[in-house]
C-alpha positions as a printed NumPy array, in Angstrom:
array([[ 64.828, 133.357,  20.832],
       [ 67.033, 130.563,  19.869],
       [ 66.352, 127.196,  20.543],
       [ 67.561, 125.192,  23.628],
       [ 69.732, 122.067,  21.884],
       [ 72.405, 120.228,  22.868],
       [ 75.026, 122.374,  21.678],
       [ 73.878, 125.341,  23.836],
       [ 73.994, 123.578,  26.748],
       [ 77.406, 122.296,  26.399],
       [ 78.599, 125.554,  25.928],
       [ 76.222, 127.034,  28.595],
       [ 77.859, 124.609,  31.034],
       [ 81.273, 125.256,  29.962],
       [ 80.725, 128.821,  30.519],
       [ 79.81 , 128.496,  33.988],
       [ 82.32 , 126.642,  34.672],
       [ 85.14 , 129.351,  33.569],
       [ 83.081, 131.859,  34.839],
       [ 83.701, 130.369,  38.084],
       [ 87.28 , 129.07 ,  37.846],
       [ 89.285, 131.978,  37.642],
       [ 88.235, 134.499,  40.343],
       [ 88.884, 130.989,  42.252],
       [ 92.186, 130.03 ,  41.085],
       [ 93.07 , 133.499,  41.849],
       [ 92.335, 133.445,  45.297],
       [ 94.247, 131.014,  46.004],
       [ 97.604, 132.405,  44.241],
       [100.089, 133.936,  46.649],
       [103.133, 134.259,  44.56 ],
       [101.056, 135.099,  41.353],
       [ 99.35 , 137.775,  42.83 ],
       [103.153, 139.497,  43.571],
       [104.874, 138.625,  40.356],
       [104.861, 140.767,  37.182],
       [102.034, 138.83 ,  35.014],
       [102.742, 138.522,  30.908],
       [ 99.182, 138.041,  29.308],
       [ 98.158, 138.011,  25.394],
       [ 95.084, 136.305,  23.92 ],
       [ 97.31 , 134.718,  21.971],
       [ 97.944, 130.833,  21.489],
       [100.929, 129.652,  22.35 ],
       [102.609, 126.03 ,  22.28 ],
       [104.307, 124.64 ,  25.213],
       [108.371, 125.248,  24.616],
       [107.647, 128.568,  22.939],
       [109.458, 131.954,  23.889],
       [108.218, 134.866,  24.965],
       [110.88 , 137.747,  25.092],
       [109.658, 140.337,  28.127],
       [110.803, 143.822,  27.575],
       [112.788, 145.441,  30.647],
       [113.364, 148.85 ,  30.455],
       [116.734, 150.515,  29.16 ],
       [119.171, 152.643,  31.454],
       [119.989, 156.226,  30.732],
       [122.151, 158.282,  31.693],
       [121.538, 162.103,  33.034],
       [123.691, 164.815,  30.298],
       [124.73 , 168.429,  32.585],
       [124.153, 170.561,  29.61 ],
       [126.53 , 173.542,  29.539],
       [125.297, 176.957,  27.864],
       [125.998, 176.571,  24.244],
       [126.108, 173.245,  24.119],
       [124.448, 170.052,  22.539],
       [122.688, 167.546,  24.002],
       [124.291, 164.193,  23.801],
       [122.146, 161.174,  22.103],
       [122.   , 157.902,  23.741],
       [121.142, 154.516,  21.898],
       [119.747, 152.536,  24.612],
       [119.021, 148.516,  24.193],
       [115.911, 147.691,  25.648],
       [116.474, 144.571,  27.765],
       [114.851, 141.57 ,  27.223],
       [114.115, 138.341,  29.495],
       [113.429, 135.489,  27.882],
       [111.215, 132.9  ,  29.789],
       [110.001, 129.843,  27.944],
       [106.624, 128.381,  28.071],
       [107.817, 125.329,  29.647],
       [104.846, 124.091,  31.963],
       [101.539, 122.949,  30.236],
       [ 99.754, 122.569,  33.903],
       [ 96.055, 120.8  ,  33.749],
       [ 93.522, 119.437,  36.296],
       [ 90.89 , 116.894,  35.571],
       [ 87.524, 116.007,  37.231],
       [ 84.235, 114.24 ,  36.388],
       [ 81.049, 115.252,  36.896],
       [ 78.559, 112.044,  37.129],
       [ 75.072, 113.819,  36.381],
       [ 76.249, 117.518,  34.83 ],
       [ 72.791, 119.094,  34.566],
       [ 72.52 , 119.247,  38.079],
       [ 75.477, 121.786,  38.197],
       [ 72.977, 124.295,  36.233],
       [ 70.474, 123.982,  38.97 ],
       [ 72.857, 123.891,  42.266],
       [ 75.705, 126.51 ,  41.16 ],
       [ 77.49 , 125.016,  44.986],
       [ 77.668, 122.156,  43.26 ],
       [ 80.121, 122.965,  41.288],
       [ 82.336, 124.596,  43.112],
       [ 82.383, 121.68 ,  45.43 ],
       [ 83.947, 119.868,  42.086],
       [ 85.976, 122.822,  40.892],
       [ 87.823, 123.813,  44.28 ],
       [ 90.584, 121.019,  44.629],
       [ 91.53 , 121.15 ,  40.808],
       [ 91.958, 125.317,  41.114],
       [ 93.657, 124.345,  44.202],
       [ 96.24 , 121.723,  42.447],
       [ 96.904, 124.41 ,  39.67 ],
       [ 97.401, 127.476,  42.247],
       [ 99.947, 125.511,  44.246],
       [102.118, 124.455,  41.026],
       [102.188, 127.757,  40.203],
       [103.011, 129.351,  43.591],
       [105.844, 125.946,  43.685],
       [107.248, 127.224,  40.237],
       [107.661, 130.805,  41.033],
       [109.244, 130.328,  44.822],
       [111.738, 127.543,  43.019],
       [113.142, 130.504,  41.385],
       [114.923, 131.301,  44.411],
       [118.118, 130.703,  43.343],
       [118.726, 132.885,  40.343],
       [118.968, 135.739,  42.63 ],
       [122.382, 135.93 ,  42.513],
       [123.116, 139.69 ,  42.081],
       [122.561, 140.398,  45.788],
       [124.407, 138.402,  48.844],
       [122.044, 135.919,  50.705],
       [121.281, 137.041,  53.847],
       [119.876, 135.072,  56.691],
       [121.588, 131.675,  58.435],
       [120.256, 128.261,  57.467],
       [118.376, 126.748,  59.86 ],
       [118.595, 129.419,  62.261],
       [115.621, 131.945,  63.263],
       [114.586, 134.632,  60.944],
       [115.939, 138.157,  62.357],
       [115.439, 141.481,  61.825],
       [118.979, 142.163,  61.251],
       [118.576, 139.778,  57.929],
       [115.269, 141.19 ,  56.973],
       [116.967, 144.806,  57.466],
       [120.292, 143.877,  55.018],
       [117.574, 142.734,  52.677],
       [116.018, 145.874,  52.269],
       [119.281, 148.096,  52.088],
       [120.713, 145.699,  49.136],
       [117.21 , 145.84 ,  47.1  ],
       [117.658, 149.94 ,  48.226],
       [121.344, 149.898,  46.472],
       [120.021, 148.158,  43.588],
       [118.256, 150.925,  42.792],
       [114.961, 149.707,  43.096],
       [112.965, 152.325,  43.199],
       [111.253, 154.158,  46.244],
       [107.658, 154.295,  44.525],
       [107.863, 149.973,  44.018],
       [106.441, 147.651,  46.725],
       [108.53 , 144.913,  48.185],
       [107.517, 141.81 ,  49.095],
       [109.108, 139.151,  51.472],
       [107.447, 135.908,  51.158],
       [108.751, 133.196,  54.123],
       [107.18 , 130.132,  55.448],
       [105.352, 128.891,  58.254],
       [108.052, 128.889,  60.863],
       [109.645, 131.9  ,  59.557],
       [106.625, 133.736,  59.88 ],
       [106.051, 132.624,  63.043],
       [109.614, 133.907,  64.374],
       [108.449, 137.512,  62.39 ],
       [105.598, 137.403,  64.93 ],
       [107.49 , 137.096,  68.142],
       [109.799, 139.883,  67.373],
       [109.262, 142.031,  70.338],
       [109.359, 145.374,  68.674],
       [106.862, 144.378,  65.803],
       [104.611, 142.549,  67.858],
       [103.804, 144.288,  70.644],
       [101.233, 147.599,  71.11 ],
       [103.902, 149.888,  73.009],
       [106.397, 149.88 ,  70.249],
       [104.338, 148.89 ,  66.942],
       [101.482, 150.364,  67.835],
       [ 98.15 , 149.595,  66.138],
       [100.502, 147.21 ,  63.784],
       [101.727, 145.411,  66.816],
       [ 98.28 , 145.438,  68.172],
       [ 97.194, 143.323,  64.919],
       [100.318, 141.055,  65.035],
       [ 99.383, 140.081,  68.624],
       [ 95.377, 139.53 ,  68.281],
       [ 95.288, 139.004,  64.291],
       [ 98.457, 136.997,  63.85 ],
       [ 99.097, 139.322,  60.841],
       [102.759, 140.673,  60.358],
       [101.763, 142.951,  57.874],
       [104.873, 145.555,  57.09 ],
       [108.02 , 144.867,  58.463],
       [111.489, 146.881,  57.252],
       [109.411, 148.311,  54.261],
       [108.62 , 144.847,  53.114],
       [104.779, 143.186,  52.927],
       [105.131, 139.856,  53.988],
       [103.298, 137.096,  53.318],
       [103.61 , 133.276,  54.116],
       [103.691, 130.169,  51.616],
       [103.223, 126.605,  51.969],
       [105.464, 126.63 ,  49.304],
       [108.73 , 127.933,  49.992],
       [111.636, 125.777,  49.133],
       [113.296, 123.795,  51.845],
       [117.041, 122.642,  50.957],
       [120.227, 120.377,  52.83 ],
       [118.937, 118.43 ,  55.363],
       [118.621, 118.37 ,  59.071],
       [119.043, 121.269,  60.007],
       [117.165, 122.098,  56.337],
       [118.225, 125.753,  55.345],
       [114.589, 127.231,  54.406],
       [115.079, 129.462,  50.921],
       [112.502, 132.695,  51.749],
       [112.655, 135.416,  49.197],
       [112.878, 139.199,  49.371],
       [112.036, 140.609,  46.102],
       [109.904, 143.674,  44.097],
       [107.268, 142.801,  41.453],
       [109.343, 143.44 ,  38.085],
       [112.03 , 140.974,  39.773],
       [109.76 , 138.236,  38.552],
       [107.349, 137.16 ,  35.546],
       [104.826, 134.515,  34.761],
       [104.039, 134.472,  31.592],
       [100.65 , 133.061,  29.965],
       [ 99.133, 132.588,  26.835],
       [ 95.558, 130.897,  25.718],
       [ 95.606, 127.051,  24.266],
       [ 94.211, 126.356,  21.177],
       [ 90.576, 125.564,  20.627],
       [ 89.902, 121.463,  20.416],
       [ 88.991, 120.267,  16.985],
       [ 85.564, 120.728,  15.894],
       [ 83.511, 117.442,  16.249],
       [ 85.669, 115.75 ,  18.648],
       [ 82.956, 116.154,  21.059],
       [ 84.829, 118.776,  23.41 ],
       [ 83.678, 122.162,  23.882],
       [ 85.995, 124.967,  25.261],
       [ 85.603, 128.17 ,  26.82 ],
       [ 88.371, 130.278,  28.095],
       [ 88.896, 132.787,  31.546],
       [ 90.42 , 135.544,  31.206],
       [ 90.994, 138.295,  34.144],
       [ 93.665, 140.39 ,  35.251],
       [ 96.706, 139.007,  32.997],
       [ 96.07 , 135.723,  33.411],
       [ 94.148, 133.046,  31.808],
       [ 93.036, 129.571,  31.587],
       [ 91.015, 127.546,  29.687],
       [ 88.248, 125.071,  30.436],
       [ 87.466, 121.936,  28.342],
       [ 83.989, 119.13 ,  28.814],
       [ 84.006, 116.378,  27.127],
       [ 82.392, 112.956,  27.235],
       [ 84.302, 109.835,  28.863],
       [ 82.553, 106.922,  27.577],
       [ 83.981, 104.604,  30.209],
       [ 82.717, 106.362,  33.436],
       [ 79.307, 107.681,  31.473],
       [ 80.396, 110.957,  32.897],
       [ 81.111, 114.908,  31.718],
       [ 84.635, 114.998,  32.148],
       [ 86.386, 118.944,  32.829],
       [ 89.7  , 119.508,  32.604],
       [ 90.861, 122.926,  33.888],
       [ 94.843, 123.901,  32.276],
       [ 96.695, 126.791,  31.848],
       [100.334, 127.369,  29.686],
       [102.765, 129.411,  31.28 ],
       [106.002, 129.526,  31.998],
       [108.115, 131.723,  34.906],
       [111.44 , 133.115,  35.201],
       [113.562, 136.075,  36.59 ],
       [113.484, 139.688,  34.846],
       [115.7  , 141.857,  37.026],
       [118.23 , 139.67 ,  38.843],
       [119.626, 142.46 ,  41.475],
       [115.709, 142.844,  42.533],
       [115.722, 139.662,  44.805],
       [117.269, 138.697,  47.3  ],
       [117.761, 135.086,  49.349],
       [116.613, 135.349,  52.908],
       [118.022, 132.378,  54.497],
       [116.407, 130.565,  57.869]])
């Protein structure tokens, strides 16, 4: 059995920590739950590139008895989204060995710096908004989100080709949602049925015009009074966020670093010592960087 030194306690600490942070941070991501994730184990420096392979388009050969097949050369696309956002969140812990005995301790700590990283993420990713410029917004600014908007949304992403077998996702805010609720036919048990029923008592929209929607905090407001409120109607492969690990500190600079990995996405967690406080200091930080893969698989809802 090895022996209990300093060392192993630092790094038993930091593992608990990341242990902990991810499954967190994860809860509280809306958008980068949706989006198509890009994750290596690979360190990366923030301005670096990551090229994202999309998928090449054939083309379907009617071939005649006696004939010959005909060979395509397809390019495989590539998006290129830079790792432009080096996002971190830093707390201090006063007395750290009492996190190893009271585990609710730490999550008391931990919360509102997962909570700071979620919502620059989610921020990033709905600020994309306007590079979806292959389809026509649809929606009026500053009016109320209809069903008419919601249903022109769905027939563009349908003549994009997106595929039948891909989700879509409509992601709206607070008062747009709210408008999605009072929509007589979606909300009520005679014509929606159980769906309705759950819209009513549950305040859930759910499924509406083939689309899951979900709300934000974060969608982008522009203009002002009346603001024009920029939702966004859009598949997973319209989007990417893109991750890779930071390096390791440098040995005997008195930080020790541990990183969590889940679900193509990942973080790392650093402790070290800040002599003016007398306190464990944690800083929680992830690289990453987002932009658009498949332009004509969003769409602007306007309200």
């Amino acid at each position: 059995m090895p022996a209990i030194t300093s060392t192993n306690v630092a790094n038993a600490i930091v593992k608990l920590v990341a242990v902990d942070a991810l499954p967190a941070l994860m809860g509280n991501l809306v958008m980068g739950n949706l989006v198509n994730r890009d994750f290596e184990p690979t360190l990366g420096q923030a301005g670096d590139t990551v090229n994202v392979p999309i998928p090449p388009t054939l083309v379907a050969n009617n071939l005649a008895e006696g004939g010959t097949v005909q060979t395509q050369n397809p390019n495989l696309g590539n998006a290129q989204i830079v790792l432009n956002t080096h996002a971190e969140a830093t707390f201090q812990i006063p007395d750290v060995t009492k996190v190893l005995a009271v585990p609710d301790l730490l999550r008391l700590y931990m919360q509102p710096a997962l909570v700071a990283l979620a919502e620059k993420i989610e921020s990033d990713l709905l600020g994309l908004y306007a590079s979806f410029t292959a389809n026509t917004p649809v929606g009026t600014g500053g009016a109320a989100l209809t069903e008419a908007a919601i249903d022109t949304a769905e027939t563009e992403l349908f003549q994009s080709k997106v595929p039948a077998s891909e989700p879509k996702y409509l992601v709206v805010d607070a008062t747009a949602y709210s408008q999605l609720r009072q929509i007589p036919r979606f909300s009520e048990f005679q014509t929606a049925g159980e769906a309705g029923l759950r819209a009513l008592v549950e305040g859930s929209v759910g499924k509406i015009k083939d689309f899951y929607v979900f709300r934000s905090q974060f969608v982008k407001k522009t203009g002002s009074g009346p603001y024009t409120t920029q939702n966004i109607a859009f598949t997973r492969s319209a989007l990417g966020l893109v991750v890779r690990r930071l390096p390791q500190p440098l040995p005997g600079t008195g930080a020790v670093a541990e990183y969590a990995e889940m679900g193509n996405f990942g973080m790392r967690v650093v402790m070290s010592y800040e002599p003016t406080t007398l306190a464990q200091q944690f800083t929680v930080d992830v690289l990453y960087g987002v932009g658009v893969l498949r332009n004509a698989f969003g769409v602007q809802v306007r309200s």
